[in-house]
Every structure is written in structure tokens, then in C-alpha cells.
N, C-alpha and C positions, 0 to 999 in steps of 0.2 A: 363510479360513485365517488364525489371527494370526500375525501379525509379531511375532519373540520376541528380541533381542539379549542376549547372552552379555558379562555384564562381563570385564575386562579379567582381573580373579580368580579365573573361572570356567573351565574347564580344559574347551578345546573338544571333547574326547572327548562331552561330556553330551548334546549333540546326536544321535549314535549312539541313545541312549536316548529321542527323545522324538518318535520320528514324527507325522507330520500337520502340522506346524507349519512356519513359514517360519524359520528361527536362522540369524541373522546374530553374526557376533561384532566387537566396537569396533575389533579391529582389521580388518577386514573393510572396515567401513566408512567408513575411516580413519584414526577417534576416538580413536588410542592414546596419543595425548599429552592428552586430555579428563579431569577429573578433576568428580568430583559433580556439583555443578550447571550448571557446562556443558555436562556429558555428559546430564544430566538436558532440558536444553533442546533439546538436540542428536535425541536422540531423537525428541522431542513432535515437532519440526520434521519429524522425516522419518516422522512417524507409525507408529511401532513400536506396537505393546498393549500386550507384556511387556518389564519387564528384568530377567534372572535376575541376581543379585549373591551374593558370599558378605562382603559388606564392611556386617560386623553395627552398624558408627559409622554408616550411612549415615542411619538415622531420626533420631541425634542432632545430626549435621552439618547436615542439610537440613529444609526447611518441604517437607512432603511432602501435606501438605494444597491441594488445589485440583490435585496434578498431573492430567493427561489419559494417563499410562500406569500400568499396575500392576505392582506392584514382589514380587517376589519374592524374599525374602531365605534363603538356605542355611544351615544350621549349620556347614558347612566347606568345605571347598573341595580336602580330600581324593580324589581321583582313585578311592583304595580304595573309598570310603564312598560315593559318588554313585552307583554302582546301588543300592542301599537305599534312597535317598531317591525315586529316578524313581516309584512309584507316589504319593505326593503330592504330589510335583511336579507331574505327569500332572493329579491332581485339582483343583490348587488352576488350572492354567492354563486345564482349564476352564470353571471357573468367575469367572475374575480379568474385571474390569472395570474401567474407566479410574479413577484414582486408588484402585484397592484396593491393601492392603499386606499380606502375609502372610508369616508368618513359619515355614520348616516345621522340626519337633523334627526332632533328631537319633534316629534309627532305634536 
């Protein structure tokens, strides 16, 4: 089962939507004062797979090349709008693998 962490931007309801999966969210884990690349290390450490994020700076902010988890990026972060996006979300997680990035349109 992969280990999926829910950024700090990510609005923990999305979980509801994404059975089979272990989701853990940053503050969960107690990560809520972590910001990018500490949170990015932070993870690899505790061996997550996925990080869902809706913090669309993050590929510009960070060297995302060589990570060991794969990064999920949303188009919002809207509560309304994130059942529309769960079916590829669903797809891309299962297919995501360490250092992949995707990015899913907006529905």
C-alpha cells in the first residue's frame, strides 16, 4: 500500500476520496511548521511514495530532480473542485514512482 502525505495546503477531506492508500497529513506527522525542502527531506526520511501538494511554486522553488518520492501537484486546493479531480488523482498515484512529478489539469 503507498504511503501518501497530504501537504499542509491540501484540505484533509481528499482523503475520504482516495481509498486503498495509507494518507497521512504534515500535520499528522508533525511537520506543520516544515516548509519545502525540509518537508521534502522530511518525508524521503520517513519513506512516504506520494506527496499530494497544491503549492504550484513548488517545482520552481525546489531541485526536484533525484528526489526518492513522487510529487503530485493539484490545480487548487479548492474543497468544491477536488471530487472532480479524484479520478486522476486515483490514476496518476497509481502509476507515480519515486522521483516522478505530475501535474493534474484542472477538470
Amino acid at each position: 500500500m503507498k504511503r501518501v502525505l497530504l501537504d499542509h495546503c491540501v484540505p484533509k477531506p481528499l482523503r475520504r476520496h482516495l481509498p486503498g492508500f495509507h494518507i497521512r497529513t504534515c500535520f499528522e506527522e508533525g511537520w506543520d511548521a516544515l516548509r519545502n525542502g525540509e518537508l521534502l527531506r522530511a518525508e524521503e526520511a520517513a519513506t512516504f511514495d506520494v506527496f499530494i501538494t497544491a503549492d504550484q511554486s513548488l517545482g520552481h522553488q525546489q531541485n526536484l530532480h533525484a528526489r526518492q518520492i513522487a510529487i503530485i501537484e493539484l490545480p487548487t486546493n479548492r474543497l468544491a473542485l477536488l471530487p472532480g479531480l479524484v479520478p486522476a488523482i486515483q490514476q496518476v498515484l497509481a502509476t507515480a514512482t519515486p522521483g516522478s512529478y505530475a501535474r493534474i489539469p484542472l477538470a
